[in-house]
C-alpha positions in Angstrom: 0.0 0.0 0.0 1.4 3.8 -0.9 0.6 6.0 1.7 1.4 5.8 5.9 3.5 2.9 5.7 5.8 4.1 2.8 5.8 8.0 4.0 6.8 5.9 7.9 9.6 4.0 6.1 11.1 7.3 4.7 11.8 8.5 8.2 10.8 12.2 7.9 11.4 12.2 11.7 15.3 12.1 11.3 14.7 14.9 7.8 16.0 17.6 10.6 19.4 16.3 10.7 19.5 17.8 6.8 18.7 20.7 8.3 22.6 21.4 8.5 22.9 22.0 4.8 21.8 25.6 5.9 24.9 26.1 8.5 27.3 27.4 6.2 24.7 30.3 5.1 23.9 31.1 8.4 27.5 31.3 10.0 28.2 33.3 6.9 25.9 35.6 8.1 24.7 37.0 4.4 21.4 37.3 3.5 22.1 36.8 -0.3 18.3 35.2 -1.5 20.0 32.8 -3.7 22.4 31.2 -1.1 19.6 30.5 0.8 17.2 29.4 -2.0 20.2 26.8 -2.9 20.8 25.7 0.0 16.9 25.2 0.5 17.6 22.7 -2.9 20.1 21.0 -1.2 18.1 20.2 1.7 15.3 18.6 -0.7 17.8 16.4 -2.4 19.1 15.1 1.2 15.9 14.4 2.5 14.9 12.6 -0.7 18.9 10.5 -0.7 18.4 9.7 2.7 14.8 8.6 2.5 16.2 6.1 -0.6 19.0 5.1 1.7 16.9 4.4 4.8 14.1 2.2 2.4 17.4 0.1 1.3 18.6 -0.3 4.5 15.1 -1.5 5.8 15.4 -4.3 3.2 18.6 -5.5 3.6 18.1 -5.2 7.6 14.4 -6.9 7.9 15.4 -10.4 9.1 17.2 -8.6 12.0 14.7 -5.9 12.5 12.1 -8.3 13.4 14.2 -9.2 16.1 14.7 -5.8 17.8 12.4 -4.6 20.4 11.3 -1.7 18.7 12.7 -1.9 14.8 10.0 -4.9 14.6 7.3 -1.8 14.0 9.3 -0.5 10.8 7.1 -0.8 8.0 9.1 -3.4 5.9 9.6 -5.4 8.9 6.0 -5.4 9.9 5.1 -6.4 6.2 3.2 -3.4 6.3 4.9 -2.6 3.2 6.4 -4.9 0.6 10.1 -5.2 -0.4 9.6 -4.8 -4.4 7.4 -1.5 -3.7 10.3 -0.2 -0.8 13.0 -0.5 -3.9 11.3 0.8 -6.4 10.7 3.7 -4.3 14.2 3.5 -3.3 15.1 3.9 -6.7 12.8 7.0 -7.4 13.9 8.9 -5.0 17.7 8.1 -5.5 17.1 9.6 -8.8 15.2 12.4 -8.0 18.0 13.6 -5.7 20.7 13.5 -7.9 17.9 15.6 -10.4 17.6 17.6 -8.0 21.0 18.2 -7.1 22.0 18.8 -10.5 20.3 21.6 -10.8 22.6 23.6 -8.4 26.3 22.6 -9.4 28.2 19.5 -10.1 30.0 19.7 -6.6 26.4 19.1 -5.4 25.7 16.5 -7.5 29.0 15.0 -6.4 28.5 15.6 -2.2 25.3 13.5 -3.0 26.7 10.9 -5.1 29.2 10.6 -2.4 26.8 10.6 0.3 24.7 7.8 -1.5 27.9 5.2 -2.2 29.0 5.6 1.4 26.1 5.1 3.3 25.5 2.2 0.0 28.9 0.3 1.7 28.0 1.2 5.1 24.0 -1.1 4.5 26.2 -3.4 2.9 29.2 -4.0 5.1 30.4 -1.2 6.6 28.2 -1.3 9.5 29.3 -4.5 10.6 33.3 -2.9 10.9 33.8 -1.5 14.1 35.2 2.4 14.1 34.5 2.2 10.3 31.5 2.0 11.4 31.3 5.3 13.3 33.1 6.9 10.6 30.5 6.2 7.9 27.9 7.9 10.6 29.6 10.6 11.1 30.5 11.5 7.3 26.7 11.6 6.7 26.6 14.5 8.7 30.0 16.4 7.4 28.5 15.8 4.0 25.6 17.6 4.5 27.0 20.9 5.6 29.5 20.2 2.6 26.6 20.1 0.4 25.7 23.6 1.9 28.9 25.2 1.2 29.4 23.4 -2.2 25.6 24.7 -2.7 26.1 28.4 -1.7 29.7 28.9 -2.9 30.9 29.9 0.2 34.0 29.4 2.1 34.7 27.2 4.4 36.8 27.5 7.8 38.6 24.1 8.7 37.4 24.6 12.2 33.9 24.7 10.9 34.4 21.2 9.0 36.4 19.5 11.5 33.6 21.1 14.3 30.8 18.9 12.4 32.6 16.2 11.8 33.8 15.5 15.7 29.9 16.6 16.7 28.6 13.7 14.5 31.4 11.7 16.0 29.8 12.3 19.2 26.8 11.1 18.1 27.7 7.7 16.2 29.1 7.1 19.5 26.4 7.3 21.8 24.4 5.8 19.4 26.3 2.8 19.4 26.5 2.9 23.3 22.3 3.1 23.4 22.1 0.3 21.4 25.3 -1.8 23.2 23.3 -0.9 26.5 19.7 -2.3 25.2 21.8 -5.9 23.7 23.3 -5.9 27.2 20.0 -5.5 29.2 17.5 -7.9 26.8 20.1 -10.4 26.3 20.0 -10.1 22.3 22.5 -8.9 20.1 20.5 -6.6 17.2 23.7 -5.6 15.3 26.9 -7.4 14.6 29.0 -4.6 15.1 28.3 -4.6 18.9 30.1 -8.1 20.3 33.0 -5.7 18.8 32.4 -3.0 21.2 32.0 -2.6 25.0 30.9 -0.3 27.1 34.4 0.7 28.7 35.3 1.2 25.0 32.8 3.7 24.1 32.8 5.3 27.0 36.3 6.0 26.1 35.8 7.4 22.6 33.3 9.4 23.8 35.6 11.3 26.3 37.8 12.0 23.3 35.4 13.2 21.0 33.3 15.5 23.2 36.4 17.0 24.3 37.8 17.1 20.6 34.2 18.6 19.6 34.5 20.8 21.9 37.5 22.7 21.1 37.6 22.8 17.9 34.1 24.6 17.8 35.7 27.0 20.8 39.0 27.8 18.5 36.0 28.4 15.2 34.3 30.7 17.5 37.5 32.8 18.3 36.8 34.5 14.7 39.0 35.4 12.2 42.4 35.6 13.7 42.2 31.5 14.1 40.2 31.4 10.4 37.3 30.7 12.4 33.9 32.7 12.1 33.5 36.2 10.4 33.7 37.6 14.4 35.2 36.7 17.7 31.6 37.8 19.2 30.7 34.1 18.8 32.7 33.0 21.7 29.6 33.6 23.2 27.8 31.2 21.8 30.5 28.6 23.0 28.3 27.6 26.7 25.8 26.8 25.1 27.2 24.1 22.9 29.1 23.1 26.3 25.6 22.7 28.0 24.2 21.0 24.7 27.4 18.3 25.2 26.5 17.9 28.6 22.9 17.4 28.4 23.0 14.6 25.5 25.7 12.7 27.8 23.0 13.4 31.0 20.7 11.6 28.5 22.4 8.8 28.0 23.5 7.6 31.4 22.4 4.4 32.2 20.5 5.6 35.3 19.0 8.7 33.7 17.5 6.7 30.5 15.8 4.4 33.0 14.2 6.9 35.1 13.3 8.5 31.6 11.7 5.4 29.5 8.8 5.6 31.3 7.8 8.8 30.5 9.3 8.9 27.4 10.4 5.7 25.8 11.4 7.0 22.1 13.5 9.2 23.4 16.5 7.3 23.8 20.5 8.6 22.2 19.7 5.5 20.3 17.7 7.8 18.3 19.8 11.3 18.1 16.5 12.4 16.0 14.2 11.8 18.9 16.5 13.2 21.7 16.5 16.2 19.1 12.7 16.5 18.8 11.7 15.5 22.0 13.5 16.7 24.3 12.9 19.9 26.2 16.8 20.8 27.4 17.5 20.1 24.1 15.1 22.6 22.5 16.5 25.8 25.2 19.3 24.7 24.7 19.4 24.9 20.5 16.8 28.2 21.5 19.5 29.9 22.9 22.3 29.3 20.9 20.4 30.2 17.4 19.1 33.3 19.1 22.7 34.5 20.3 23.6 33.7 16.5 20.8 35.8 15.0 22.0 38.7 17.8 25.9 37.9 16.9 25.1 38.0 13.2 22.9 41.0 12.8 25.8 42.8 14.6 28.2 42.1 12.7 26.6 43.1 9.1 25.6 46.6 10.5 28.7 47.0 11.9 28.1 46.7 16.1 30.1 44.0 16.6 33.7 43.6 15.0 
C-alpha cells in the first residue's frame, strides 16, 4: 500500500538532521536570496537521498529488525509494506536527488553521489566494521554541511568542518552505546558490530570526542584571527554548545535513561533524531544558541560588533 507505511519507512522524523545544509549560510551571516534558495535545494535532495538510503537499509536489515524490540514496528519489517514496492521507491527517490541536485552545481551532484555510495557500503558491510563503522555515521553529517557550502559557494573554515565532523562523531558514539546498552540488558544482540564493542570502550571514545568537539568549535568561535567565524563575538555562543554536550551525555546515562523510558520511551540517544525533537533541554538549549547567532550576526553586518 502507498501512503502511511511508505511515507513511515522514509523517516521524515530524522529529515532535521539535513537541516545542516543551511549552517554554512547562516554562520556566513549573508542574507544573499540565492544562497539560501540553494541551500533550501540542497536540503530537498538530502531528504529525498536519505529517505532512498533508509528504504534500502530497511530491506537489507528486515530479518534482523524483526528481532529488535522496537525496529519490529518498521514498515518493511511489519510487512506493512512490501520489499519490491520499498526498492522501487528507493530507486525514485535516488534519482530524484541527484535531479535535484544537479540543478545547483556538479559539486552538489557529487556531495550526494558521495553521500549515497558511502552510506551504500555502510548497508552493505560497513556497519558491521567496528570504528569504520562510526566513521560512515559521522561522514553523513560532514557531508551535509559540505553540500551547503558546495551549494552556496561559500568558504569554508577548517574549524567549521572539523567542528561537524567531531559533533557527529559524538553522536555515532552514543548511538552505538544506546544500542550496546539495550543488547546488554535484553540479552540479544541486534547488530553485529556490537560483540565488537564494549561499554568501557565507548565510553572512552566518547571522552575523546566530546572533548575534541569541543575545542575545535571553541578555537572556530574565536573568529577570524584563528580562520574561524567572520567575528570573535561568537565565543559567546561557546556555553551553550558546552551545556548541549553535557545534556546529551546526561541523556544517556544508564541511570538517567531508566528513570526517563517511562515517560518517554522514544527518546533514547539510540535515536539522536528523537533526543533532538523531544527533548525539552535540548530545545532551550538549541533556542538559545540560534538566538545568540541571530543577535551575533545581525551585529556584525551593520557593523556593532567587529
Amino acid at each position: 500500500m502507498i501512503g502511511p507505511p511508505l511515507v513511515t519507512a522514509c523517516r521524515p522524523r530524522q529529515w532535521p538532521k539535513n537541516l545542516l545544509v543551511y549552517a554554512s549560510a547562516i554562520f556566513s551571516f549573508r542574507t544573499d536570496p540565492l544562497i539560501w534558495i540553494n541551500s533550501s535545494i540542497a536540503l530537498v535532495s538530502f531528504c529525498l537521498i536519505s529517505s532512498s538510503i533508509y528504504l534500502i537499509n530497511d530491506v537489507l536489515d528486515v530479518e534482523a529488525d524483526r528481532a529488535h524490540p522496537s525496529k519490529c514496528r518498521r514498515p518493511i519489517a511489519s510487512g506493512a509494506l512490501s520489499i519490491p514496492l520499498a526498492l522501487a521507491s528507493a530507486f525514485v527517490l535516488f534519482c530524484g536527488s541527484l535531479a535535484v541536485a544537479a540543478t545547483v552545481s556538479p559539486s552538489l551532484y557529487g556531495v550526494i553521489l558521495a553521500y549515497a555510495l558511502i552510506q551504500l557500503a555502510y548497508c552493505l558491510q560497513l556497519k558491521r566494521q567496528p570504528l569504520l563503522d562510526l566513521m560512515c555515521i559521522a561522514s553523513g553529517f560532514l557531508l551535509r554541511a559540505l553540500a551547503g557550502l558546495v551549494a552556496t559557494g561559500l568558504g569554508a573554515s577548517p574549524w567549521f568542518l572539523l567542528t561537524i565532523g567531531l559533533l557527529a562523531l559524538f553522536l555515532a558514539v552514543e548511538k552505538r552505546k544506546a544500542e550496546l546498552r539495550v543488547s546488554l540488558d535484553r540479552g540479544v544482540v541486534t547488530r553485529h558490530v556490537l560483540m565488537r564493542y564494549s561499554l568501557p570502550l565507548l565510553q572512552r571514545l566518547e571522552s575523546l570526542v566530546a572533548s575534541s568537539a569541543f575545542m575545535a568549535y571553541a578555537l572556530w568561535s574565536a573568529g577570524p584571527t584563528l580562520k574561524g567565524a567572520p567575528t570573535s563575538w561568537m565565543l559567546l555562543t561557546v556555553p551553550f554548545v558546552l551545556v548541549g554536550i553535557f545534556r546529551y551525555q546526561l541523556l544517556s546515562d544508564p541511570d538517567e535513561a531508566q528513570r526517563r523510558a517511562s515517560s518517554s520511551p522514544e527518546q533514547t540517544t539510540e535515536k539522536p533524531e528523537e533526543i533532538l525533537l523531544g527533548d525539552r533541554g535540548i530545545h532551550l538549549t538549541l533556542l538559545g544558541w540560534l538566538l545568540t547567532v541571530v543577535v551575533v550576526g545581525i551585529g556584525h553586518r551593520l557593523g556593532w560588533l567587529a
